[in-house]
BATI-743613 format. One record per residue: residue number from 1; residue in one letter; z, y, x of N, C-alpha, C, O in turn. Coordinates in nm, 3 decimals, padded with zeros to 5 digits. Last residue first. Example, Ala and Ser with C-alpha at 12.3 -4.5 7.8 and 13.67 -1.06 7.14 Angstrom:
BEGIN
<rec><k>2</k><r>S</r><n_w>00.708</n_w><n_v>-00.225</n_v><n_u>01.285</n_u><ca_w>00.714</ca_w><ca_v>-00.106</ca_v><ca_u>01.367</ca_u><c_w>00.787</c_w><c_v>00.003</c_v><c_u>01.290</c_u><o_w>00.804</o_w><o_v>00.114</o_v><o_u>01.341</o_u></rec>
<rec><k>1</k><r>A</r><n_w>00.780</n_w><n_v>-00.569</n_v><n_u>01.319</n_u><ca_w>00.780</ca_w><ca_v>-00.450</ca_v><ca_u>01.230</ca_u><c_w>00.780</c_w><c_v>-00.330</c_v><c_u>01.320</c_u><o_w>00.846</o_w><o_v>-00.332</o_v><o_u>01.424</o_u></rec>
***
This chain:
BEGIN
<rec><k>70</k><r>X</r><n_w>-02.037</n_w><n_v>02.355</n_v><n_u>-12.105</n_u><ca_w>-02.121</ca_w><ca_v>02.338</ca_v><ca_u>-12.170</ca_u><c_w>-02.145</c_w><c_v>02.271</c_v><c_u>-12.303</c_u><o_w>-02.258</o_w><o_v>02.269</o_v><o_u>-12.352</o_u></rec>
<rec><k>69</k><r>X</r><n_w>-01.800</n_w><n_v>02.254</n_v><n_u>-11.905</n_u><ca_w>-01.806</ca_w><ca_v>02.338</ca_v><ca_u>-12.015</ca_u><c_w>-01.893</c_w><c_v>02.384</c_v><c_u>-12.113</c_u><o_w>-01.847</o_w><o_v>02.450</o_v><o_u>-12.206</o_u></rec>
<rec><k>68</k><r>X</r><n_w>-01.951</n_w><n_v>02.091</n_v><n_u>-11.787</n_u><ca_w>-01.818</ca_w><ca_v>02.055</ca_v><ca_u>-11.873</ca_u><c_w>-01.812</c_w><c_v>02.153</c_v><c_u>-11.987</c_u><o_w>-01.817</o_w><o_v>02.140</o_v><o_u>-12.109</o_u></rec>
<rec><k>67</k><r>X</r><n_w>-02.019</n_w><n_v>02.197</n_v><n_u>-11.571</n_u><ca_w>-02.116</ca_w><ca_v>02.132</ca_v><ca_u>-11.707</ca_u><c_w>-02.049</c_w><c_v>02.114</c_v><c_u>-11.792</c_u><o_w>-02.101</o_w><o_v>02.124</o_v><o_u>-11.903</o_u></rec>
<rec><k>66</k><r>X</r><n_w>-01.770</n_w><n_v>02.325</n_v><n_u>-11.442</n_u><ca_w>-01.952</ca_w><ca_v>02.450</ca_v><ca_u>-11.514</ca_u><c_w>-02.003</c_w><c_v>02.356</c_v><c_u>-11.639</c_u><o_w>-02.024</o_w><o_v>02.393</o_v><o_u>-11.754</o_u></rec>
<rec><k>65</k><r>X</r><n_w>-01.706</n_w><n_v>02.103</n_v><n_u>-11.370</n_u><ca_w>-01.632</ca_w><ca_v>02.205</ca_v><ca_u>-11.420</ca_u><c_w>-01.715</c_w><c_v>02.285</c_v><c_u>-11.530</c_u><o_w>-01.716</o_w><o_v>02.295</o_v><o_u>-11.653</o_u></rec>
<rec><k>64</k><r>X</r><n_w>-01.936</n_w><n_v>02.022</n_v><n_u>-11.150</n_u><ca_w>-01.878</ca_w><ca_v>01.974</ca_v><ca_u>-11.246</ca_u><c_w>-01.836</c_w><c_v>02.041</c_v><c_u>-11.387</c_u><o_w>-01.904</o_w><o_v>02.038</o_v><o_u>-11.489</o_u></rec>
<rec><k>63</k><r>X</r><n_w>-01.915</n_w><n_v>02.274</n_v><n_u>-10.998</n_u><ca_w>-01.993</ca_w><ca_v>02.259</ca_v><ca_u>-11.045</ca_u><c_w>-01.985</c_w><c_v>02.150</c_v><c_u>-11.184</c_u><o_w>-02.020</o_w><o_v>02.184</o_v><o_u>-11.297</o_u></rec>
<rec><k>62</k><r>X</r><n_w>-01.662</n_w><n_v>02.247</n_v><n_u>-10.905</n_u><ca_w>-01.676</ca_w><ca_v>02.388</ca_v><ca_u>-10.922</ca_u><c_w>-01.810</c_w><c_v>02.365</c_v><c_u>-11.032</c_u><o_w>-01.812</o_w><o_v>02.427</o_v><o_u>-11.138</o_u></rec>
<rec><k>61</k><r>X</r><n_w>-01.697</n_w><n_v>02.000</n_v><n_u>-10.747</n_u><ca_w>-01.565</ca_w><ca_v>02.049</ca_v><ca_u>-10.823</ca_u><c_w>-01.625</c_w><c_v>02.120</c_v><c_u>-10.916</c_u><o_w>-01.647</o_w><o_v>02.061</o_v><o_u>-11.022</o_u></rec>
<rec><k>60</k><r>X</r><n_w>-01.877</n_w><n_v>02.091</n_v><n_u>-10.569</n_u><ca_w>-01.950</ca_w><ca_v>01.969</ca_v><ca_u>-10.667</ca_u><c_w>-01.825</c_w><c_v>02.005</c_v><c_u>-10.743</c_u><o_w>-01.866</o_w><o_v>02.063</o_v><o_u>-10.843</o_u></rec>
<rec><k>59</k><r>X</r><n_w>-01.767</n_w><n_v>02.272</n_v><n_u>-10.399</n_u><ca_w>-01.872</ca_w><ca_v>02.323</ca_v><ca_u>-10.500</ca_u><c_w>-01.923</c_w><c_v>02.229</c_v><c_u>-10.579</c_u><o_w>-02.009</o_w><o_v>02.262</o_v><o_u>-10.661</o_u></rec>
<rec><k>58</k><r>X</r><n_w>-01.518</n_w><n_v>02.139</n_v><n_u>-10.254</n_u><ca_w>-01.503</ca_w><ca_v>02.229</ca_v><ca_u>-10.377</ca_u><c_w>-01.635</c_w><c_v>02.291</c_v><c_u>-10.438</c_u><o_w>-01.615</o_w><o_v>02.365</o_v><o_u>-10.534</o_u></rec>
<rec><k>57</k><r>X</r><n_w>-01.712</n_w><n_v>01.947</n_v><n_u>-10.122</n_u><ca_w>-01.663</ca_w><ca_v>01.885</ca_v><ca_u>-10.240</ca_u><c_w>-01.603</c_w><c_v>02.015</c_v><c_u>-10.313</c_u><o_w>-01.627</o_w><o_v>02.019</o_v><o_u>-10.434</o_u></rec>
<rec><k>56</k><r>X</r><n_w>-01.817</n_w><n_v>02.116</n_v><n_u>-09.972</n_u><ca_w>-01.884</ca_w><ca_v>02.031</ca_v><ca_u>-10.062</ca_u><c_w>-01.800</c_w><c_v>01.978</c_v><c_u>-10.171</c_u><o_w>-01.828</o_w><o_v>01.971</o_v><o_u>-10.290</o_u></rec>
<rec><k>55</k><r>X</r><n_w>-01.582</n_w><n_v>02.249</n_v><n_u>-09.830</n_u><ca_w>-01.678</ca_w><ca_v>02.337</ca_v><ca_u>-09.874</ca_u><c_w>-01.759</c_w><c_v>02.263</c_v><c_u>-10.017</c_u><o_w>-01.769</o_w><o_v>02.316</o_v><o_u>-10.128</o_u></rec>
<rec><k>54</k><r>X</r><n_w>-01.542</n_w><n_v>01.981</n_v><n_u>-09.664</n_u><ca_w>-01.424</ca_w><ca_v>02.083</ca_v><ca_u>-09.784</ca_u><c_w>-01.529</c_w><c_v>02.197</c_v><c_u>-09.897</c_u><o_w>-01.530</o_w><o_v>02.202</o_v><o_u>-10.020</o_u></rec>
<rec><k>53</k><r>X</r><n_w>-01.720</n_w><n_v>01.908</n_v><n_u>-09.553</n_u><ca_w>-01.709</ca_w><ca_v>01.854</ca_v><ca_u>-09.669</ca_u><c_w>-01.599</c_w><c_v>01.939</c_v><c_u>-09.752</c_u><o_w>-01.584</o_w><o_v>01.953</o_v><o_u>-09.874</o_u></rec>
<rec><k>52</k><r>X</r><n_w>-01.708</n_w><n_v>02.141</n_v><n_u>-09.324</n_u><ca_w>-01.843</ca_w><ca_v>02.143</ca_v><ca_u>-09.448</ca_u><c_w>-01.818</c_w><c_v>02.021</c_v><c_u>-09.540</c_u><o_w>-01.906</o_w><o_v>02.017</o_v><o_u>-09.625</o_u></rec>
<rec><k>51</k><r>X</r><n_w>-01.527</n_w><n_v>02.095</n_v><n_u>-09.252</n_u><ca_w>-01.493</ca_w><ca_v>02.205</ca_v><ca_u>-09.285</ca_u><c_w>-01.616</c_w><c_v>02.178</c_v><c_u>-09.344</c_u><o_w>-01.606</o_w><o_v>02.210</o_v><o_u>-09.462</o_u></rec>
<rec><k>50</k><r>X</r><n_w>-01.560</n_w><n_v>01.839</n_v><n_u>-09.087</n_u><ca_w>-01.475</ca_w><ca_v>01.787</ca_v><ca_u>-09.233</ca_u><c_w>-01.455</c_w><c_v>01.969</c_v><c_u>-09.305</c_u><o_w>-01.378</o_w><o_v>01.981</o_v><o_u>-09.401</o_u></rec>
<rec><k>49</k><r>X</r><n_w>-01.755</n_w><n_v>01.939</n_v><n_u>-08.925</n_u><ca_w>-01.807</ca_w><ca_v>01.917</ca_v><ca_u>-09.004</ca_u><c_w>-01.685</c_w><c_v>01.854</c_v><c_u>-09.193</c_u><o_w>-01.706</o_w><o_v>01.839</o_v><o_u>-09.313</o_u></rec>
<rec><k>48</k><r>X</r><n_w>-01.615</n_w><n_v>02.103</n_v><n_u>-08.730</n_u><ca_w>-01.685</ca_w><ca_v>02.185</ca_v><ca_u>-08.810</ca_u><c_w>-01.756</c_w><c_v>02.073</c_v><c_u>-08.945</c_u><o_w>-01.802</o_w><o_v>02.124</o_v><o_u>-09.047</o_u></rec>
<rec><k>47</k><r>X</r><n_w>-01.237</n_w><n_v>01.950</n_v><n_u>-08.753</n_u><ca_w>-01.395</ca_w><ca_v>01.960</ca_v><ca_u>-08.694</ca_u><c_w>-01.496</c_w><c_v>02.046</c_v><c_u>-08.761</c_u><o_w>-01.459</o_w><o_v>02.072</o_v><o_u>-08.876</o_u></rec>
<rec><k>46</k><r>X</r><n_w>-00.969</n_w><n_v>02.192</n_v><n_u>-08.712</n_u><ca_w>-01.064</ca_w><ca_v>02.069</ca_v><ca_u>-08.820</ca_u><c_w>-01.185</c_w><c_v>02.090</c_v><c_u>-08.759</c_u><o_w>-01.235</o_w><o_v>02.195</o_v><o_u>-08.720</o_u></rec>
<rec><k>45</k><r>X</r><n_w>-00.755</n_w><n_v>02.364</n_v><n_u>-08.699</n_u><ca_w>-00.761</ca_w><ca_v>02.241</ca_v><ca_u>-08.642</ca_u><c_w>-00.828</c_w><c_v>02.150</c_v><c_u>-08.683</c_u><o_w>-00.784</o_w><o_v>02.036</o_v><o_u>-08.698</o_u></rec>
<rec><k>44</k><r>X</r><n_w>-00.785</n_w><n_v>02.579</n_v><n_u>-08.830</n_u><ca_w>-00.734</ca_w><ca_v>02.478</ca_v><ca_u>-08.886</ca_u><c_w>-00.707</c_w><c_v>02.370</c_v><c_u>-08.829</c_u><o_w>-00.643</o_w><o_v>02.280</o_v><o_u>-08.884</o_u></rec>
<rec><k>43</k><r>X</r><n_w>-00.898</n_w><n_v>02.801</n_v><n_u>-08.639</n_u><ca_w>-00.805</ca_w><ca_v>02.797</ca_v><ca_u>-08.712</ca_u><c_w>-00.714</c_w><c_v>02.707</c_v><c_u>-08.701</c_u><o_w>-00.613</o_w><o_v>02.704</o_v><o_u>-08.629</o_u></rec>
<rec><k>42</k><r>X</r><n_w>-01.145</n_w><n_v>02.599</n_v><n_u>-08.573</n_u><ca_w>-01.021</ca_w><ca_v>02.646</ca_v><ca_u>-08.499</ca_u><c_w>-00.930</c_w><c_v>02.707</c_v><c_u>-08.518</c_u><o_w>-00.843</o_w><o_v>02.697</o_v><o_u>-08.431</o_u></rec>
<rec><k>41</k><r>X</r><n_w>-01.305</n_w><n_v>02.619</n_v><n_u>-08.812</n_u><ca_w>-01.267</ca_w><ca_v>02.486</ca_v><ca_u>-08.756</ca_u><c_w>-01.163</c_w><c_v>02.519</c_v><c_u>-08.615</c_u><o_w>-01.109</o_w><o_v>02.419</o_v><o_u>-08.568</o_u></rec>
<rec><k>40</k><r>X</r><n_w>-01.323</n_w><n_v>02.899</n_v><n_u>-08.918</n_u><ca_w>-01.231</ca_w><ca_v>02.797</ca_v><ca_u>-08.943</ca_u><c_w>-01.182</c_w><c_v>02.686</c_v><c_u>-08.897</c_u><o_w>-01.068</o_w><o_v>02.643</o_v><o_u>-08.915</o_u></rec>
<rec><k>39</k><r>X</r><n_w>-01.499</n_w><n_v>02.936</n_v><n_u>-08.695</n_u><ca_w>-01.389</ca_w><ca_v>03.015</ca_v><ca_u>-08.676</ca_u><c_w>-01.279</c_w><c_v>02.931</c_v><c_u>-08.771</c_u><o_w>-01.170</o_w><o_v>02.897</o_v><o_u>-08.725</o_u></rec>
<rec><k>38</k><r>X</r><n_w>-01.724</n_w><n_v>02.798</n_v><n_u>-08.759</n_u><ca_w>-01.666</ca_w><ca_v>02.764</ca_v><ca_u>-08.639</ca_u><c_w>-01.537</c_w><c_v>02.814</c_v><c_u>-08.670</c_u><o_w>-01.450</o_w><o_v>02.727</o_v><o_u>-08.671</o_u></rec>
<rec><k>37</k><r>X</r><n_w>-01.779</n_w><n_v>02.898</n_v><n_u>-09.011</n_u><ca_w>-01.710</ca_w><ca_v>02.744</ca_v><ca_u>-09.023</ca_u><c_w>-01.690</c_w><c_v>02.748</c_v><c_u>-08.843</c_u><o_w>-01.608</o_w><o_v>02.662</o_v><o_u>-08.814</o_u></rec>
<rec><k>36</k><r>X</r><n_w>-01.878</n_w><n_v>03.175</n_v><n_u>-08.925</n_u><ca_w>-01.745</ca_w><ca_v>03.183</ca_v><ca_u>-09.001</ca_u><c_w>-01.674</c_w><c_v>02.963</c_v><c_u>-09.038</c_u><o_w>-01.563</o_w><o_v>02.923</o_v><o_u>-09.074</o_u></rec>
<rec><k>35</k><r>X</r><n_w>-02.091</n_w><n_v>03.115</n_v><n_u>-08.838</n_u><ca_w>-01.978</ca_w><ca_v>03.174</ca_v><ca_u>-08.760</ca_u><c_w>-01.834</c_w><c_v>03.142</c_v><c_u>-08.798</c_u><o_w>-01.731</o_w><o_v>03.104</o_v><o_u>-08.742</o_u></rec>
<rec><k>34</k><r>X</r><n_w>-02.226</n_w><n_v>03.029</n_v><n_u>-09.029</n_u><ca_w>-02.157</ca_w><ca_v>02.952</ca_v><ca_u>-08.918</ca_u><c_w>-02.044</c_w><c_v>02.967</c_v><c_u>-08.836</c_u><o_w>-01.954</o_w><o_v>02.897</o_v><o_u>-08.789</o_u></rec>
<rec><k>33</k><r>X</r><n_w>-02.159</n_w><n_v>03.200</n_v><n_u>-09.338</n_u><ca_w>-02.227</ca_w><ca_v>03.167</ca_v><ca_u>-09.229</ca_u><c_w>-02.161</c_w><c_v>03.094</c_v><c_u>-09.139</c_u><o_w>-02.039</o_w><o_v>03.083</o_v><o_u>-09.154</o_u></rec>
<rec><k>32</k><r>X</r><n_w>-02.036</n_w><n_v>03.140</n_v><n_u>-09.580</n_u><ca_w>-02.154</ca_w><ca_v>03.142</ca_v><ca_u>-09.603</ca_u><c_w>-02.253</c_w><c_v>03.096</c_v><c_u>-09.460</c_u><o_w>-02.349</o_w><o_v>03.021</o_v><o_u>-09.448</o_u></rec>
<rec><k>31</k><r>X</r><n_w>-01.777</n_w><n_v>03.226</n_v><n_u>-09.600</n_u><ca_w>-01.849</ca_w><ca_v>03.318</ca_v><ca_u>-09.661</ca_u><c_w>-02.001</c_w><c_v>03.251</c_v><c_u>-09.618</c_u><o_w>-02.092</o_w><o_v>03.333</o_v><o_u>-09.630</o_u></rec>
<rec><k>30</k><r>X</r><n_w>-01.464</n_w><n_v>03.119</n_v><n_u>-09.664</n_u><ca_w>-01.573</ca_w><ca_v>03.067</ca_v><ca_u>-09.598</ca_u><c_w>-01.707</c_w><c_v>03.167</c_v><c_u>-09.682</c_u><o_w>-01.720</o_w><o_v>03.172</o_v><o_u>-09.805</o_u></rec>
<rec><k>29</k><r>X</r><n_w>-01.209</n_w><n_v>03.189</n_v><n_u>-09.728</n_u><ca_w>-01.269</ca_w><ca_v>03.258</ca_v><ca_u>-09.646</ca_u><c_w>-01.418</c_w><c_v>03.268</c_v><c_u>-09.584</c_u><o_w>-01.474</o_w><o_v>03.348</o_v><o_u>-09.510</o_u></rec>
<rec><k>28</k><r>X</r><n_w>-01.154</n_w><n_v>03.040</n_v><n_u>-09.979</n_u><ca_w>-01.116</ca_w><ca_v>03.192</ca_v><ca_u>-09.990</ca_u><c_w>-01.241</c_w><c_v>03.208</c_v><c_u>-09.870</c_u><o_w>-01.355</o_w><o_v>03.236</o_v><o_u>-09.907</o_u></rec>
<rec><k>27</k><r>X</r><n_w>-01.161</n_w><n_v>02.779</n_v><n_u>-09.838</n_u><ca_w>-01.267</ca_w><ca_v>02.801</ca_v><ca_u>-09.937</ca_u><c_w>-01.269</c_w><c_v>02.972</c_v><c_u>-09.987</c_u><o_w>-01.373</o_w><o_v>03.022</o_v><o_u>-10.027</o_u></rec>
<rec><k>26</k><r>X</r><n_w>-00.970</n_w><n_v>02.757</n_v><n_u>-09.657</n_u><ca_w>-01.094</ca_w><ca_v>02.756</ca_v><ca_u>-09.604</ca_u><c_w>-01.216</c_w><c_v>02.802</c_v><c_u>-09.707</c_u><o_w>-01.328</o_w><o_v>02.844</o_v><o_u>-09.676</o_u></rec>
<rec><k>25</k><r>X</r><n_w>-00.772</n_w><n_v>02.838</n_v><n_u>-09.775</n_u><ca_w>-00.763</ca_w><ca_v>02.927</ca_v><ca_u>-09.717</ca_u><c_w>-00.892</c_w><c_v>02.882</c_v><c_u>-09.653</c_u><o_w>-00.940</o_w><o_v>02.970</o_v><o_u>-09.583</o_u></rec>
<rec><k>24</k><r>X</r><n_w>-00.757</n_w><n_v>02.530</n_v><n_u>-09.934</n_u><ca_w>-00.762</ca_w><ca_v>02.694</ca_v><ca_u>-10.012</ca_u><c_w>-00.796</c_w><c_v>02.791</c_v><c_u>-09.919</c_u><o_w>-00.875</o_w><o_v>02.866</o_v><o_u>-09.976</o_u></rec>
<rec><k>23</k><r>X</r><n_w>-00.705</n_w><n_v>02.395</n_v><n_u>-09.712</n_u><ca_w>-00.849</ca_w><ca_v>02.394</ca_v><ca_u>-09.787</ca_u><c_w>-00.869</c_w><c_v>02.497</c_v><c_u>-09.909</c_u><o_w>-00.974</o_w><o_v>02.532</o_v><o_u>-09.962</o_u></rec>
<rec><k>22</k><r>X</r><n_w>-00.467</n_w><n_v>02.458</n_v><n_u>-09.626</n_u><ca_w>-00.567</ca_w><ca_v>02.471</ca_v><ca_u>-09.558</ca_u><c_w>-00.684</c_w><c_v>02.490</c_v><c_u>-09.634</c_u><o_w>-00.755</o_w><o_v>02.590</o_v><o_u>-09.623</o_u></rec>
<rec><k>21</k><r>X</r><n_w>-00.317</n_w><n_v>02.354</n_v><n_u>-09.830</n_u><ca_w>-00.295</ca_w><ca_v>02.558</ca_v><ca_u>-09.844</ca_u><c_w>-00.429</c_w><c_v>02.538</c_v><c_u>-09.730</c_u><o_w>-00.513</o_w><o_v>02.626</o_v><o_u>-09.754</o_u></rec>
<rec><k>20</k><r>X</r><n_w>-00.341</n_w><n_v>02.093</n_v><n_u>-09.873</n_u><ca_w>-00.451</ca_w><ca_v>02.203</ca_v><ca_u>-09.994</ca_u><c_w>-00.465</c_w><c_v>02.369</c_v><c_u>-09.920</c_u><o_w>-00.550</o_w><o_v>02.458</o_v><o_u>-09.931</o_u></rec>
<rec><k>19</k><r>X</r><n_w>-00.200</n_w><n_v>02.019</n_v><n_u>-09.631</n_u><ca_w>-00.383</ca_w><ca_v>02.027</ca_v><ca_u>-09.659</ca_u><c_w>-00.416</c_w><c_v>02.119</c_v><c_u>-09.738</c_u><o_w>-00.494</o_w><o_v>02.211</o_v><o_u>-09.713</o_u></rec>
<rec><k>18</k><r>X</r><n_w>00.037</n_w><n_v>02.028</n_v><n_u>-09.567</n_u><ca_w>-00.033</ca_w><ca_v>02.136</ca_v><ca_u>-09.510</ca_u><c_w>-00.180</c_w><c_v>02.144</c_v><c_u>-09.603</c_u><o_w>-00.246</o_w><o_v>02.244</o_v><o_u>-09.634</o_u></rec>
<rec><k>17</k><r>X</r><n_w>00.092</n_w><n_v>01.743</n_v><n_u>-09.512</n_u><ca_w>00.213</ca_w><ca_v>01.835</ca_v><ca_u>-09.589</ca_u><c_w>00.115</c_w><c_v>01.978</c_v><c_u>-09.656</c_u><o_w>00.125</o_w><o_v>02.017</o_v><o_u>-09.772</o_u></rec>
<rec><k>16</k><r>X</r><n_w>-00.036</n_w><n_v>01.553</n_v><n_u>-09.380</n_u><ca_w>-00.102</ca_w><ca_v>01.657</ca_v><ca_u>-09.367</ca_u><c_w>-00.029</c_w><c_v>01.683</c_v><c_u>-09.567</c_u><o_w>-00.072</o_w><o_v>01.657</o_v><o_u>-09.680</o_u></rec>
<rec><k>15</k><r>X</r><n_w>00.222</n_w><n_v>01.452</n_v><n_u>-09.237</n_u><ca_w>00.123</ca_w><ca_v>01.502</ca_v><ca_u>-09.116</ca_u><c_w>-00.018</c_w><c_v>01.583</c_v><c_u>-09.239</c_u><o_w>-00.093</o_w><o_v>01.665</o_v><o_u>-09.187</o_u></rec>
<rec><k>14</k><r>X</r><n_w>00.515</n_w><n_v>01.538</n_v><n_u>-09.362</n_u><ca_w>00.418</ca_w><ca_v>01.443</ca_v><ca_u>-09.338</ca_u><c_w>00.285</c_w><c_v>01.533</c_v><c_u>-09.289</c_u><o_w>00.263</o_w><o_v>01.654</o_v><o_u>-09.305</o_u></rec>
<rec><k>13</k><r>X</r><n_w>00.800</n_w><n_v>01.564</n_v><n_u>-09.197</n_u><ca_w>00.742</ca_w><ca_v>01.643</ca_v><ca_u>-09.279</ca_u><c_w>00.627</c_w><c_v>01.566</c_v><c_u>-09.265</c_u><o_w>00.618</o_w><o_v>01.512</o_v><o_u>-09.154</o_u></rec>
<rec><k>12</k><r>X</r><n_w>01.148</n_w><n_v>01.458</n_v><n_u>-09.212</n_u><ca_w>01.026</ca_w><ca_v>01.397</ca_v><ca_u>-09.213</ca_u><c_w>00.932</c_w><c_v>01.500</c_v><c_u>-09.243</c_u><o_w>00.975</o_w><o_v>01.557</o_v><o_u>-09.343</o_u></rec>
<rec><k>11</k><r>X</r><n_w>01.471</n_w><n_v>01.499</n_v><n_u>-09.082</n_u><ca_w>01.409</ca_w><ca_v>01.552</ca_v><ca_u>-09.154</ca_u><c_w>01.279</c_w><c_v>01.552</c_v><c_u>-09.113</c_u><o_w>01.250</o_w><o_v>01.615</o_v><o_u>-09.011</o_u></rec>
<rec><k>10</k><r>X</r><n_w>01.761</n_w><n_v>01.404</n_v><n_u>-09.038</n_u><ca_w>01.612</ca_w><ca_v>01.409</ca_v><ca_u>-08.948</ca_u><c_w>01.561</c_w><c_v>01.443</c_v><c_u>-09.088</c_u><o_w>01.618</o_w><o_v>01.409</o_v><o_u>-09.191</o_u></rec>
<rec><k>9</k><r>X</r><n_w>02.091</n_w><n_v>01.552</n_v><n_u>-08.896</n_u><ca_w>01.996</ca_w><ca_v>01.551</ca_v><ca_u>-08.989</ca_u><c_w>01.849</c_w><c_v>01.504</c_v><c_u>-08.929</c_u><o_w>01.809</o_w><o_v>01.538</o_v><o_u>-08.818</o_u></rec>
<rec><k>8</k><r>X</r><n_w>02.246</n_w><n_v>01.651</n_v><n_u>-08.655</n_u><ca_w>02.209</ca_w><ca_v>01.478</ca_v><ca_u>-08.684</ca_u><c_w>02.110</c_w><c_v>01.471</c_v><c_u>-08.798</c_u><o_w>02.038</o_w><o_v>01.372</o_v><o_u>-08.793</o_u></rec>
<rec><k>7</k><r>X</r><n_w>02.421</n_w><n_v>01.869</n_v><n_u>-08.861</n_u><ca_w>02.346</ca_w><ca_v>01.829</ca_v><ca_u>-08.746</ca_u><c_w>02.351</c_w><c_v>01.706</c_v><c_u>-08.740</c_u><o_w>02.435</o_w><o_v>01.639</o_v><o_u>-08.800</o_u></rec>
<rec><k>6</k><r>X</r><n_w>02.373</n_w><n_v>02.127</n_v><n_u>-09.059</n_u><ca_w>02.352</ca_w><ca_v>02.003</ca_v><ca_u>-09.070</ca_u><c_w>02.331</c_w><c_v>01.891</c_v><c_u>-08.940</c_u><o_w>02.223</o_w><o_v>01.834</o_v><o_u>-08.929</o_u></rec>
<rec><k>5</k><r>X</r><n_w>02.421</n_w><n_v>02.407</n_v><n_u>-08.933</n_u><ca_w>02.498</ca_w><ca_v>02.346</ca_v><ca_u>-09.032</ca_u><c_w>02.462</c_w><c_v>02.230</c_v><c_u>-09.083</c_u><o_w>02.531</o_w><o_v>02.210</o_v><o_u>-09.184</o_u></rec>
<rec><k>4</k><r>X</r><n_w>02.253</n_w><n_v>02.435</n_v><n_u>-08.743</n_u><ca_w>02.376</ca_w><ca_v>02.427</ca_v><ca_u>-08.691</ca_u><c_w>02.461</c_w><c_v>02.388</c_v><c_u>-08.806</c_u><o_w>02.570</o_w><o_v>02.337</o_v><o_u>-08.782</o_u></rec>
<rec><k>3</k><r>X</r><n_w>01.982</n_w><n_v>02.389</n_v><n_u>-08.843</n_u><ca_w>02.032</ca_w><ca_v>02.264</ca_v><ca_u>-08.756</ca_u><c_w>02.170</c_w><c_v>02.302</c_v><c_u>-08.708</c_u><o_w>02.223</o_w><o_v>02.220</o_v><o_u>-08.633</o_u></rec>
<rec><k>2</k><r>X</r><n_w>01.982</n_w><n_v>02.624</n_v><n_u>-09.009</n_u><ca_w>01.975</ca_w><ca_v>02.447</ca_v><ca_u>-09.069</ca_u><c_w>02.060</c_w><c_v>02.414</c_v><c_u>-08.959</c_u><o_w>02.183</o_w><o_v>02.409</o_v><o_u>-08.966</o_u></rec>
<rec><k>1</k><r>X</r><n_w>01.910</n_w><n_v>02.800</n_v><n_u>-08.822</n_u><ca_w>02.037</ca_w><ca_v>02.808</ca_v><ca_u>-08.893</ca_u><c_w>02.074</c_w><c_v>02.672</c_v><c_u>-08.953</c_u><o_w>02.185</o_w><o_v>02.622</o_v><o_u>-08.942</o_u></rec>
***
């Protein structure tokens, strides 16, 4: 509908526009086993291993957080 009422418009979306809702929806789902980081890494379009730094860095996050509060 856009493109018939704006036309000639370009409109930029940047290549990773996308990340957090990815790395939220990897950390919701990731339960633990392999299976489950293969199945994300095709999902998302992400190698199995930048799906195990997502994982790492939200539990050093998570962990941080914990001492903090201490």
């Amino acid at each position: 509908m856009l493109i018939f009422l704006l036309p000639g418009l370009n409109v930029s979306i940047p290549k990773n526009a996308l990340r957090i809702v990815k790395e939220r929806h990897i950390i919701n789902e990731y339960d633990g086993t392999r299976f489950t980081i293969n199945r994300l890494a095709v999902e998302c379009d992400l190698s199995q291993r930048h799906i195990y730094r997502i994982i790492e860095n939200h539990l050093h996050k998570s962990k941080n957080k914990d001492s903090k509060k201490d």
